[in-house]
N, CA, C and O atoms as CSV, one atom per row, in Angstrom:
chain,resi,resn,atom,element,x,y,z
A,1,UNK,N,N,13.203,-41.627,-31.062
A,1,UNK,CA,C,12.243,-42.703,-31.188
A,1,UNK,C,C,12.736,-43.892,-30.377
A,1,UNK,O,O,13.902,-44.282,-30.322
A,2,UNK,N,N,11.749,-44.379,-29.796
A,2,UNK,CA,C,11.962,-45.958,-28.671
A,2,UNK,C,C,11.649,-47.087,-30.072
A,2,UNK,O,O,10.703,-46.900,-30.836
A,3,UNK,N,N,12.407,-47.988,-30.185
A,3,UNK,CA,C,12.039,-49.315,-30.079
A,3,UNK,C,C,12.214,-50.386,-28.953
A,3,UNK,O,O,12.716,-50.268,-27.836
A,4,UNK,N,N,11.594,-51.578,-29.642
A,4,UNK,CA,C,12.094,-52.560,-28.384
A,4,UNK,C,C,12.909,-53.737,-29.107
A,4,UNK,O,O,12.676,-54.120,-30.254
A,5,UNK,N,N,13.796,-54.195,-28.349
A,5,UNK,CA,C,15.027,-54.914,-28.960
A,5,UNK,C,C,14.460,-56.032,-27.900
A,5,UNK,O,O,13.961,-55.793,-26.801
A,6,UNK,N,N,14.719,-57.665,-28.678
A,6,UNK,CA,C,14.078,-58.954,-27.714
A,6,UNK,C,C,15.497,-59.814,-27.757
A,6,UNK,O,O,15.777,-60.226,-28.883
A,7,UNK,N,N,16.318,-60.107,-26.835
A,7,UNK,CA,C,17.651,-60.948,-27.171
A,7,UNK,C,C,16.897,-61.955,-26.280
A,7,UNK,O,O,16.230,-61.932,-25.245
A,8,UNK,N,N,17.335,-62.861,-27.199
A,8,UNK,CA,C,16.923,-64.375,-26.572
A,8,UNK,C,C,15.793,-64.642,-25.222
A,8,UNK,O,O,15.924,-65.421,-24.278
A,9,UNK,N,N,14.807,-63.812,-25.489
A,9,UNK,CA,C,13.318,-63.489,-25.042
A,9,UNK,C,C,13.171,-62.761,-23.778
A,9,UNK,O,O,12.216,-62.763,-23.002
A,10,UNK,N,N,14.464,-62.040,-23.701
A,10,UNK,CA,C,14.142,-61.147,-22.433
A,10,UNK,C,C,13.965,-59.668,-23.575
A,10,UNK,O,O,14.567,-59.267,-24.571
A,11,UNK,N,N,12.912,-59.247,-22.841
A,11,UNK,CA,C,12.756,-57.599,-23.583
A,11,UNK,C,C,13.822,-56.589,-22.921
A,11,UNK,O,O,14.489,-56.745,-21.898
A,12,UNK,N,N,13.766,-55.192,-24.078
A,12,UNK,CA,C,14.467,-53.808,-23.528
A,12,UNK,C,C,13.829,-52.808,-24.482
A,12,UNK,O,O,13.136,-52.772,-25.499
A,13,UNK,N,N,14.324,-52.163,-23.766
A,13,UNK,CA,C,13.844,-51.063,-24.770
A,13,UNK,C,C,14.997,-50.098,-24.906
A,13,UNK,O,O,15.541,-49.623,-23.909
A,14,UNK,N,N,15.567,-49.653,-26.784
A,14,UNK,CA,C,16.532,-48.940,-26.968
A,14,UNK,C,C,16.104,-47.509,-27.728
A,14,UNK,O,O,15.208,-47.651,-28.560
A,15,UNK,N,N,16.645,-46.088,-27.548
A,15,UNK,CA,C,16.723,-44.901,-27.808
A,15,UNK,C,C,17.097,-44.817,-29.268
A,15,UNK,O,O,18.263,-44.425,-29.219
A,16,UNK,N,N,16.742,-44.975,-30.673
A,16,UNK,CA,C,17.200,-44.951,-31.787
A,16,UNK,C,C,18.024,-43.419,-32.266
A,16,UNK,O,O,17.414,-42.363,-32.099
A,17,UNK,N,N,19.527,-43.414,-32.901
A,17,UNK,CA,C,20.226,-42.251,-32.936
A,17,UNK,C,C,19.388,-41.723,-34.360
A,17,UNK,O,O,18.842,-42.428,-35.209
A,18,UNK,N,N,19.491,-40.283,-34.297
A,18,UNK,CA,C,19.196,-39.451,-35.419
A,18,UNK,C,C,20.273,-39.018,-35.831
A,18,UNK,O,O,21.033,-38.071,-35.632
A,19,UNK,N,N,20.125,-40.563,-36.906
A,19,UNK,CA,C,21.109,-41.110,-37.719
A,19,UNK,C,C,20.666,-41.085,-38.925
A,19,UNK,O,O,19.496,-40.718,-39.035
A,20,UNK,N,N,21.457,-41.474,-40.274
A,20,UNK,CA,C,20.948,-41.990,-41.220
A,20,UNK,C,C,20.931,-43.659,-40.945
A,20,UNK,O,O,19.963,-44.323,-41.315
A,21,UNK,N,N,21.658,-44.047,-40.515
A,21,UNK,CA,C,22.038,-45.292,-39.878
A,21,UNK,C,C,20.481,-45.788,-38.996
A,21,UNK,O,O,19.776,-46.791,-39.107
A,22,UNK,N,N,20.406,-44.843,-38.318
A,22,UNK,CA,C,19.497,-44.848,-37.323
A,22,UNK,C,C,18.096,-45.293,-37.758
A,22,UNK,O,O,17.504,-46.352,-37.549
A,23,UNK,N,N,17.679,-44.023,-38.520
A,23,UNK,CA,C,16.679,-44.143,-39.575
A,23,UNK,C,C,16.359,-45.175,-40.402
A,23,UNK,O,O,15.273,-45.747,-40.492
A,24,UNK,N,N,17.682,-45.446,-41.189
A,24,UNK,CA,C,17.198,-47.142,-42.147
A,24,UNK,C,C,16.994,-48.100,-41.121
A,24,UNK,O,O,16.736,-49.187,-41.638
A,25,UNK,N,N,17.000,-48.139,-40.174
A,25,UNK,CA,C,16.979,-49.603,-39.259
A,25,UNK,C,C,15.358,-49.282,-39.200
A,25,UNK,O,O,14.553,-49.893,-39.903
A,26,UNK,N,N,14.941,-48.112,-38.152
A,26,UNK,CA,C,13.501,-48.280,-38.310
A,26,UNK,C,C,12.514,-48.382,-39.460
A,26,UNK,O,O,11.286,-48.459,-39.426
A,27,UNK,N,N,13.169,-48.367,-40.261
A,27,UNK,CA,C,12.393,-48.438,-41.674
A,27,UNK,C,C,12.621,-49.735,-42.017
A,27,UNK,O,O,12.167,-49.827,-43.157
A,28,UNK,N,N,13.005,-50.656,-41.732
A,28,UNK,CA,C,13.605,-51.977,-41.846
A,28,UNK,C,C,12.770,-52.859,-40.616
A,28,UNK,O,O,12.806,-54.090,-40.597
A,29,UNK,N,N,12.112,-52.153,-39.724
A,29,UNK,CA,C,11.466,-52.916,-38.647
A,29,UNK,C,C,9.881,-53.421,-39.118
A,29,UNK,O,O,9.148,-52.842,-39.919
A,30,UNK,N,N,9.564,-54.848,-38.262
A,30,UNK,CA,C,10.308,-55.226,-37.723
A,30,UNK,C,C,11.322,-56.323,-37.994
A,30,UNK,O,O,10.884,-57.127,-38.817
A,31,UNK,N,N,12.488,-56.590,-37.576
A,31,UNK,CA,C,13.434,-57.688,-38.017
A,31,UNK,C,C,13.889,-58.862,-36.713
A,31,UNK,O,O,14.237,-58.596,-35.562
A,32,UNK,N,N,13.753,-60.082,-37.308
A,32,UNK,CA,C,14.377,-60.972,-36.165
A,32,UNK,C,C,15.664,-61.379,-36.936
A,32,UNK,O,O,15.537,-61.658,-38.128
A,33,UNK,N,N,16.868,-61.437,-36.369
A,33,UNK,CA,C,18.498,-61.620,-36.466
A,33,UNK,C,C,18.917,-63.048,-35.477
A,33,UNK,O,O,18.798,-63.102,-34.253
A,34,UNK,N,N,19.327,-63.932,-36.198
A,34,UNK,CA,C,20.115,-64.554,-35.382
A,34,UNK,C,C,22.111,-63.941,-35.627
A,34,UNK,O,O,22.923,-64.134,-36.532
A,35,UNK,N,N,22.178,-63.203,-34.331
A,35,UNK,CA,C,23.402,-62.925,-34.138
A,35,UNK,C,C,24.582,-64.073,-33.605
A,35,UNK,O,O,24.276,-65.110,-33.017
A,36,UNK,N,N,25.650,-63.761,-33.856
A,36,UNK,CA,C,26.712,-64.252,-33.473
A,36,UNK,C,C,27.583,-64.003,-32.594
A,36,UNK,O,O,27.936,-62.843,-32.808
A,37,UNK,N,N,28.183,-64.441,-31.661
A,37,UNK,CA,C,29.338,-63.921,-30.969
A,37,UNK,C,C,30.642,-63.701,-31.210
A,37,UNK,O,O,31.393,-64.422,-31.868
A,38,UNK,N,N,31.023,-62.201,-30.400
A,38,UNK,CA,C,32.284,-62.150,-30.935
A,38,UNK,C,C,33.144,-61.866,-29.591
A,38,UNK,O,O,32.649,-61.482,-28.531
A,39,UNK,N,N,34.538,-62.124,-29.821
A,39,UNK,CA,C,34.855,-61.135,-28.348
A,39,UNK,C,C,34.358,-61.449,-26.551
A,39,UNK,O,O,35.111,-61.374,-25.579
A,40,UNK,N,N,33.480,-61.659,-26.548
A,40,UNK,CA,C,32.846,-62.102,-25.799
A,40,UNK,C,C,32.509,-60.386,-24.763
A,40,UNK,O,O,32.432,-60.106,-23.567
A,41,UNK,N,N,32.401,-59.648,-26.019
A,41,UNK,CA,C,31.688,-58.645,-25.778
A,41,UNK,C,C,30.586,-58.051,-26.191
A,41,UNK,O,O,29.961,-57.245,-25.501
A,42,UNK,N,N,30.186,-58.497,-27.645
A,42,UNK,CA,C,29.126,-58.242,-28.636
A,42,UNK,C,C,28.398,-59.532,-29.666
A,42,UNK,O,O,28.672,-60.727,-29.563
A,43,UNK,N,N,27.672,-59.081,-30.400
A,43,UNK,CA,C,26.872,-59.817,-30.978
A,43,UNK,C,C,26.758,-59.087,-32.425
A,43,UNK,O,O,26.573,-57.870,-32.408
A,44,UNK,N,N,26.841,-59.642,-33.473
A,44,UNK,CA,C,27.009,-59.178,-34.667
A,44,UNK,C,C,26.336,-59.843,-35.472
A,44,UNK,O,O,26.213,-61.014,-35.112
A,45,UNK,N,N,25.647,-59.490,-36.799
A,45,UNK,CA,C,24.843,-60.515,-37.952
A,45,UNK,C,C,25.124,-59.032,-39.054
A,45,UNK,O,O,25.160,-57.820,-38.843
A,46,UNK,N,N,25.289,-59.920,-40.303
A,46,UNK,CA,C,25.311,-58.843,-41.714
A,46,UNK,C,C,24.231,-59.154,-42.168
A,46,UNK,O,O,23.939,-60.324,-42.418
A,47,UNK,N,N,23.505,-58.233,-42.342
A,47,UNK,CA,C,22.052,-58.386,-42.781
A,47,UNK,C,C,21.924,-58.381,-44.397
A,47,UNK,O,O,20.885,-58.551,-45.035
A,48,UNK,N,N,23.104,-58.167,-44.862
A,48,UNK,CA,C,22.649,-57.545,-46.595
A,48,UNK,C,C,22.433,-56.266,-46.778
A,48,UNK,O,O,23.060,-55.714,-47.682
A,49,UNK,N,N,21.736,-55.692,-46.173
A,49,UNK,CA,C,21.410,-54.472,-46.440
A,49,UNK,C,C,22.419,-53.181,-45.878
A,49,UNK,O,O,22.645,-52.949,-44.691
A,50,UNK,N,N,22.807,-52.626,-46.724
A,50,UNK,CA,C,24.206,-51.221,-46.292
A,50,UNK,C,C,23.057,-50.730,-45.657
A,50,UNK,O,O,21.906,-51.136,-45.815
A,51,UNK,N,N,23.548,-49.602,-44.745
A,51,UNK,CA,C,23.298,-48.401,-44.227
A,51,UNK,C,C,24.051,-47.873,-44.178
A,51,UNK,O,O,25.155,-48.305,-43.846
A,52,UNK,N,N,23.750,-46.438,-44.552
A,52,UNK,CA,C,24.580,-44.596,-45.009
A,52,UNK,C,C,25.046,-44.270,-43.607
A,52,UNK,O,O,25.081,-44.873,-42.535
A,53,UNK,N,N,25.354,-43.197,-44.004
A,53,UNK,CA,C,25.569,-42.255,-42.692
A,53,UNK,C,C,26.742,-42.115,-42.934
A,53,UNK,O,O,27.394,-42.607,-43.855
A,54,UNK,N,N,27.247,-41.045,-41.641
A,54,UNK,CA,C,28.541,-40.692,-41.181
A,54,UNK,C,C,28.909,-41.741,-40.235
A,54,UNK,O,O,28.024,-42.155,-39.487
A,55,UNK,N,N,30.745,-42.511,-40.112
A,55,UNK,CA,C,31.235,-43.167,-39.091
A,55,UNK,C,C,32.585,-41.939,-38.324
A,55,UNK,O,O,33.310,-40.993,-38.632
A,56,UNK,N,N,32.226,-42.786,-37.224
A,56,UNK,CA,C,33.160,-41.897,-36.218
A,56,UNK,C,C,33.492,-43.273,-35.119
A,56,UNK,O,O,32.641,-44.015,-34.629
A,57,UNK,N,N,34.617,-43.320,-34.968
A,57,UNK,CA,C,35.439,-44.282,-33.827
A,57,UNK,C,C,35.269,-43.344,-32.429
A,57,UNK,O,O,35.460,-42.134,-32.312
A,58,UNK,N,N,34.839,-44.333,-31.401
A,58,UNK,CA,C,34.145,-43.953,-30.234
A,58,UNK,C,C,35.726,-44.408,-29.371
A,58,UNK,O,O,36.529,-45.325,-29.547
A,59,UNK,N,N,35.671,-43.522,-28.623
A,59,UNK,CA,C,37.226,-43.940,-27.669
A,59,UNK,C,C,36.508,-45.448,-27.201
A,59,UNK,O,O,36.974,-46.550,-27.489
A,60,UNK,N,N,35.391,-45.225,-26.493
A,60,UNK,CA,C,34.752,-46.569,-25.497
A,60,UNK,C,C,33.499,-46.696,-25.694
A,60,UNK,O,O,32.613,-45.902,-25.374
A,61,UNK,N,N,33.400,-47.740,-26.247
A,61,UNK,CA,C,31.872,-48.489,-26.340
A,61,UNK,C,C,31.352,-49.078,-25.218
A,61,UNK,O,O,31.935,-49.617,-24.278
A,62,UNK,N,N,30.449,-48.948,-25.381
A,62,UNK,CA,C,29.557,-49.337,-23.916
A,62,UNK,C,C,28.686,-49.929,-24.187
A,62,UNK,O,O,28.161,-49.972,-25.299
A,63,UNK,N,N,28.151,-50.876,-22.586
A,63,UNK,CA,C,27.482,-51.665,-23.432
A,63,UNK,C,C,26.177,-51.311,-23.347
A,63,UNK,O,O,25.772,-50.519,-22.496
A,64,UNK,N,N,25.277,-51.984,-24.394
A,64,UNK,CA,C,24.083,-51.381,-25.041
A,64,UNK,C,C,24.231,-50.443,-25.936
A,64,UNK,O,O,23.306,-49.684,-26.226
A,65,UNK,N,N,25.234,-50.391,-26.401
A,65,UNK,CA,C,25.657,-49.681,-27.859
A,65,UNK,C,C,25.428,-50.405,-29.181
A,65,UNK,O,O,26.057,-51.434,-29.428
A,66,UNK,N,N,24.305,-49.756,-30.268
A,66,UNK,CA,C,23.614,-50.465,-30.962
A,66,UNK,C,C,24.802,-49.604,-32.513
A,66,UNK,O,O,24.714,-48.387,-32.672
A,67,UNK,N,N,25.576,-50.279,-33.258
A,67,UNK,CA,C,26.450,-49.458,-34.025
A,67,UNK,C,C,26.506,-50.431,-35.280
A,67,UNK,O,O,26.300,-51.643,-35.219
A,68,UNK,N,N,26.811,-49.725,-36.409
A,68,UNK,CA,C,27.126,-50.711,-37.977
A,68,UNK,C,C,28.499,-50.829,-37.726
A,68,UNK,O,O,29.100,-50.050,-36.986
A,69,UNK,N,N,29.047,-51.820,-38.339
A,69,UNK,CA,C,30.524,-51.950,-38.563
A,69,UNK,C,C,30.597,-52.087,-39.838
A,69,UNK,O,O,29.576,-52.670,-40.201
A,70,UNK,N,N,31.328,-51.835,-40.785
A,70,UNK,CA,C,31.806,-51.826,-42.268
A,70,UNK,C,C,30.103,-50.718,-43.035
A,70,UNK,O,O,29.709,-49.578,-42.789
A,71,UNK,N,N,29.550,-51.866,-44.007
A,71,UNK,CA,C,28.470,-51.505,-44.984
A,71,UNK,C,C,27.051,-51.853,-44.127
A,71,UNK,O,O,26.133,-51.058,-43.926
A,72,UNK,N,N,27.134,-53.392,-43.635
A,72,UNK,CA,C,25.850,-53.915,-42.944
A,72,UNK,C,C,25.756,-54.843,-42.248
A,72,UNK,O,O,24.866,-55.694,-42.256
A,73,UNK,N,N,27.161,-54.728,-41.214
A,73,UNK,CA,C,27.308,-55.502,-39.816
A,73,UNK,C,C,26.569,-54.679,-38.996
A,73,UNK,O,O,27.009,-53.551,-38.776
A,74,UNK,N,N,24.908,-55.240,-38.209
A,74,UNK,CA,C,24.552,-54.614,-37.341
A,74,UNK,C,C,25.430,-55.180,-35.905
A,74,UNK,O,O,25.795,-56.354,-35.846
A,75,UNK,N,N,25.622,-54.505,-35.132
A,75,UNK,CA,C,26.373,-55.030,-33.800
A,75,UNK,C,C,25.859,-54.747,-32.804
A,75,UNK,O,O,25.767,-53.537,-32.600
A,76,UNK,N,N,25.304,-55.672,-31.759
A,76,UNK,CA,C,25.001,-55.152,-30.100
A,76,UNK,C,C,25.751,-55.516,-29.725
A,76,UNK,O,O,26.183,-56.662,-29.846
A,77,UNK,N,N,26.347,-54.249,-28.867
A,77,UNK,CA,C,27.555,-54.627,-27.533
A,77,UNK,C,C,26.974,-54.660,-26.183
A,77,UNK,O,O,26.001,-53.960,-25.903
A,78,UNK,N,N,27.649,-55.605,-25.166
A,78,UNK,CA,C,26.761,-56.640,-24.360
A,78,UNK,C,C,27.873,-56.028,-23.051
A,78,UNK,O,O,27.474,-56.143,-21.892
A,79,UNK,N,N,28.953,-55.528,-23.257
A,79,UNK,CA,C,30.115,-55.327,-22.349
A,79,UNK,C,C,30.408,-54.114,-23.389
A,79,UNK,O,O,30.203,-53.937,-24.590
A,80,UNK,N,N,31.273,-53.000,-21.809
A,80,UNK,CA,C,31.983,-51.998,-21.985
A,80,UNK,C,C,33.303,-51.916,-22.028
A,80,UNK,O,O,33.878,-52.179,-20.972
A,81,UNK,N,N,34.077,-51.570,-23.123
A,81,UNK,CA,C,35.322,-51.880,-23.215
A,81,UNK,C,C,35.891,-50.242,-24.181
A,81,UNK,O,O,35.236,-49.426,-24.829
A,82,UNK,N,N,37.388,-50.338,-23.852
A,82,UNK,CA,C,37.898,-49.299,-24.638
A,82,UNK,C,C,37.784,-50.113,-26.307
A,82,UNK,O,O,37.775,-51.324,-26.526
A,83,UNK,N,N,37.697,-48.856,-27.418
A,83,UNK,CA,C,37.894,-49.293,-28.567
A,83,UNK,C,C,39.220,-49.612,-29.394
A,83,UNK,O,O,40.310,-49.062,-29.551
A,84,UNK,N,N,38.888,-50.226,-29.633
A,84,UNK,CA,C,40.860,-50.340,-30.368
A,84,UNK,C,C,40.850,-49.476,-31.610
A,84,UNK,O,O,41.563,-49.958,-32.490
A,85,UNK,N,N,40.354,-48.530,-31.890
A,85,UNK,CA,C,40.191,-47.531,-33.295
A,85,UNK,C,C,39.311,-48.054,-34.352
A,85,UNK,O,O,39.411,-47.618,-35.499
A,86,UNK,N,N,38.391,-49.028,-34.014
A,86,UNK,CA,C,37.733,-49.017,-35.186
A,86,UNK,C,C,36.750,-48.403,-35.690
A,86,UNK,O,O,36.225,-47.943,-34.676
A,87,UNK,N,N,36.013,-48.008,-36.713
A,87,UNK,CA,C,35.208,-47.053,-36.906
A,87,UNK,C,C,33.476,-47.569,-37.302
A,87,UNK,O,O,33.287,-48.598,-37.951
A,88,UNK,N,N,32.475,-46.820,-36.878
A,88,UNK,CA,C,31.295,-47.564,-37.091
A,88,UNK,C,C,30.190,-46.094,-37.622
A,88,UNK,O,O,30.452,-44.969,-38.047
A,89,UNK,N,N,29.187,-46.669,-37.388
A,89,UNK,CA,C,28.205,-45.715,-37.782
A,89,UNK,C,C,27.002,-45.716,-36.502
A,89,UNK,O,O,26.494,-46.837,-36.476
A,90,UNK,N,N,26.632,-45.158,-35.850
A,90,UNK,CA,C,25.791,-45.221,-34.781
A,90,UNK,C,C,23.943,-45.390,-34.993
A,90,UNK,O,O,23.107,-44.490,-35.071
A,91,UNK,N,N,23.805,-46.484,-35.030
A,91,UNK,CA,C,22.012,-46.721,-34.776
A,91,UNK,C,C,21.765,-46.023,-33.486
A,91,UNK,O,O,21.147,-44.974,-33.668
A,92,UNK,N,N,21.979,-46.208,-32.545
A,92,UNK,CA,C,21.030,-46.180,-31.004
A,92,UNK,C,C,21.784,-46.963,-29.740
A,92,UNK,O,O,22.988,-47.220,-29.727
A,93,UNK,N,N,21.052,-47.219,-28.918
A,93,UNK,CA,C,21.156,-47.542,-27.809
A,93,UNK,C,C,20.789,-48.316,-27.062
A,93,UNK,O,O,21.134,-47.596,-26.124
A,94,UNK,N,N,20.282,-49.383,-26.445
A,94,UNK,CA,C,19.704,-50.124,-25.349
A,94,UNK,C,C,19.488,-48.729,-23.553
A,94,UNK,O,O,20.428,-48.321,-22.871
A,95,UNK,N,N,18.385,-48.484,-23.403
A,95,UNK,CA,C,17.942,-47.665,-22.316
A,95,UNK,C,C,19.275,-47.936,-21.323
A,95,UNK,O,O,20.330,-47.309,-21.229
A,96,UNK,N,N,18.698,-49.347,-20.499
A,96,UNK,CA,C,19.274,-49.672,-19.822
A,96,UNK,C,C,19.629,-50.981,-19.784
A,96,UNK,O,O,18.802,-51.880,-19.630
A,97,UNK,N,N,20.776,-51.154,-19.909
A,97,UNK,CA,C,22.029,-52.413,-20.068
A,97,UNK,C,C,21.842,-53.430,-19.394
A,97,UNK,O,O,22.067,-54.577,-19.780
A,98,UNK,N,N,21.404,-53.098,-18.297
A,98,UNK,CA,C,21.154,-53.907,-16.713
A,98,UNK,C,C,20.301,-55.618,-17.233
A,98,UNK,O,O,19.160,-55.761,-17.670
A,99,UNK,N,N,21.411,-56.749,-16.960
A,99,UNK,CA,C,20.922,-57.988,-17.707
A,99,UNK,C,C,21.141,-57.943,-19.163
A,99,UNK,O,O,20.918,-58.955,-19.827
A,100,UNK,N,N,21.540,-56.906,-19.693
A,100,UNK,CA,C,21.971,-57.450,-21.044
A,100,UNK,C,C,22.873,-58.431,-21.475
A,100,UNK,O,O,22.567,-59.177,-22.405
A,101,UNK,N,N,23.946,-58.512,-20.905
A,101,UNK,CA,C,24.953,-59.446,-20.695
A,101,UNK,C,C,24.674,-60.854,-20.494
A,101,UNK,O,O,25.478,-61.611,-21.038
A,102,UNK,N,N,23.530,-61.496,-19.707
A,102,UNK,CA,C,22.879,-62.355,-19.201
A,102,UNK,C,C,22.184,-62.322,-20.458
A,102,UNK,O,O,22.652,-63.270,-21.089
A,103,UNK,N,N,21.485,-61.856,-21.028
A,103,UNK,CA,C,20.614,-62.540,-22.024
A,103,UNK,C,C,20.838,-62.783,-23.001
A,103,UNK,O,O,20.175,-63.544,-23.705
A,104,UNK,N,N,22.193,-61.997,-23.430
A,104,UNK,CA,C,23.081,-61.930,-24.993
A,104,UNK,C,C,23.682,-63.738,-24.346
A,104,UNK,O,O,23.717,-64.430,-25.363
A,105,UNK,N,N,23.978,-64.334,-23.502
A,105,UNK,CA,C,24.435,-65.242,-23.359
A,105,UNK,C,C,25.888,-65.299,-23.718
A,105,UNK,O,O,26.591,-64.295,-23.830
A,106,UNK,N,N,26.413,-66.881,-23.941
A,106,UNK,CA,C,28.125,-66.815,-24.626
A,106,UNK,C,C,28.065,-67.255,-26.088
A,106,UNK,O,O,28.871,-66.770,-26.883
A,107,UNK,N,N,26.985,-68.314,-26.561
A,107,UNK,CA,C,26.526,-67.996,-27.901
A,107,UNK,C,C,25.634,-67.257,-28.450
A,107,UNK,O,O,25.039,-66.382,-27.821
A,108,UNK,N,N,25.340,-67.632,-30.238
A,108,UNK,CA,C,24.366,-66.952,-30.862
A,108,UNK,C,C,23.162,-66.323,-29.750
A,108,UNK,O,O,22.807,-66.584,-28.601
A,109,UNK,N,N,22.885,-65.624,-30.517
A,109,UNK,CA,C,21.351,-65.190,-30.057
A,109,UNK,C,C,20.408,-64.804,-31.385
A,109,UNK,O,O,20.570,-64.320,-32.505
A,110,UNK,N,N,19.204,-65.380,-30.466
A,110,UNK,CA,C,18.335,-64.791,-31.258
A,110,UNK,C,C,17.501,-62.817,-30.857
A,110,UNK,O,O,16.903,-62.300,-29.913
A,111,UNK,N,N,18.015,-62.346,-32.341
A,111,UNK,CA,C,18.147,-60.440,-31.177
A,111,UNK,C,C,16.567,-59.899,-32.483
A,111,UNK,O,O,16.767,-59.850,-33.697
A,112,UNK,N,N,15.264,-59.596,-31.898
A,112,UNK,CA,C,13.860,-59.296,-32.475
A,112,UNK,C,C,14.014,-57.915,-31.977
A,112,UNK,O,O,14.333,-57.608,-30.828
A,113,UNK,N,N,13.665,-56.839,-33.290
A,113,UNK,CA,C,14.018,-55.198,-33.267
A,113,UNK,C,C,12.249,-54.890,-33.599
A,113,UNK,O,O,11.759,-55.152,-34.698
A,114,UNK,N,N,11.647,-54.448,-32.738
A,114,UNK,CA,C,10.181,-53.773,-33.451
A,114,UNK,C,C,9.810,-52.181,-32.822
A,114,UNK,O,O,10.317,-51.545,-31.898
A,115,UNK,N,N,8.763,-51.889,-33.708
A,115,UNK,CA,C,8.363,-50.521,-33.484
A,115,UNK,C,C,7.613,-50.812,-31.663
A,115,UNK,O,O,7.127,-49.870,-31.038
């Protein structure tokens, strides 16, 4: 399934994983997030709401990698970097990355998820 992900009003469109992870997000759409920066590789907001699933630590995240961290840190990664072992749960994807970086900016963003 496609959604479209809006970071700070440039559109994309991301590949949702067939996930359980995956699944509660679209069932949760649509949602606007003001995210935070971290790293100055990603963008993170805890929504309240857990999502299930299986986690698995990715050697290298890439960017446009749409992943939970803990119970209900949603995270967009904006830059590709090796992982330092941490473990997540996989939503989806951003298609194509190209300007993501540019629109995630160096602060917050505002990040709009719809069908």
């Amino acid at each position: 399934m496609h959604i479209s992900v809006t970071v700070n009003g440039v559109d994309f469109t991301a590949t949702v994983a067939d996930t359980k992870a995956g699944n509660q997000l679209v069932e949760r759409l649509p949602m606007s997030l003001a995210m935070e920066e971290l790293h100055g590789n990603e963008k993170y907001c805890y929504t309240g709401d857990a999502f299930d699933g299986e986690q698995f630590v990715p050697e290298t995240i890439e960017a446009g990698d749409l992943m939970v961290f803990g119970s209900d840190c949603l995270v967009l990664f904006y830059e590709t970097f090796a992982n330092g072992g941490w473990s997540y749960r996989r939503v989806g994807k951003i298609d194509d990355a190209a300007g993501l970086a540019e629109a995630c900016g160096s602060g917050s963003a505002t990040v709009e998820f719809a069908r």
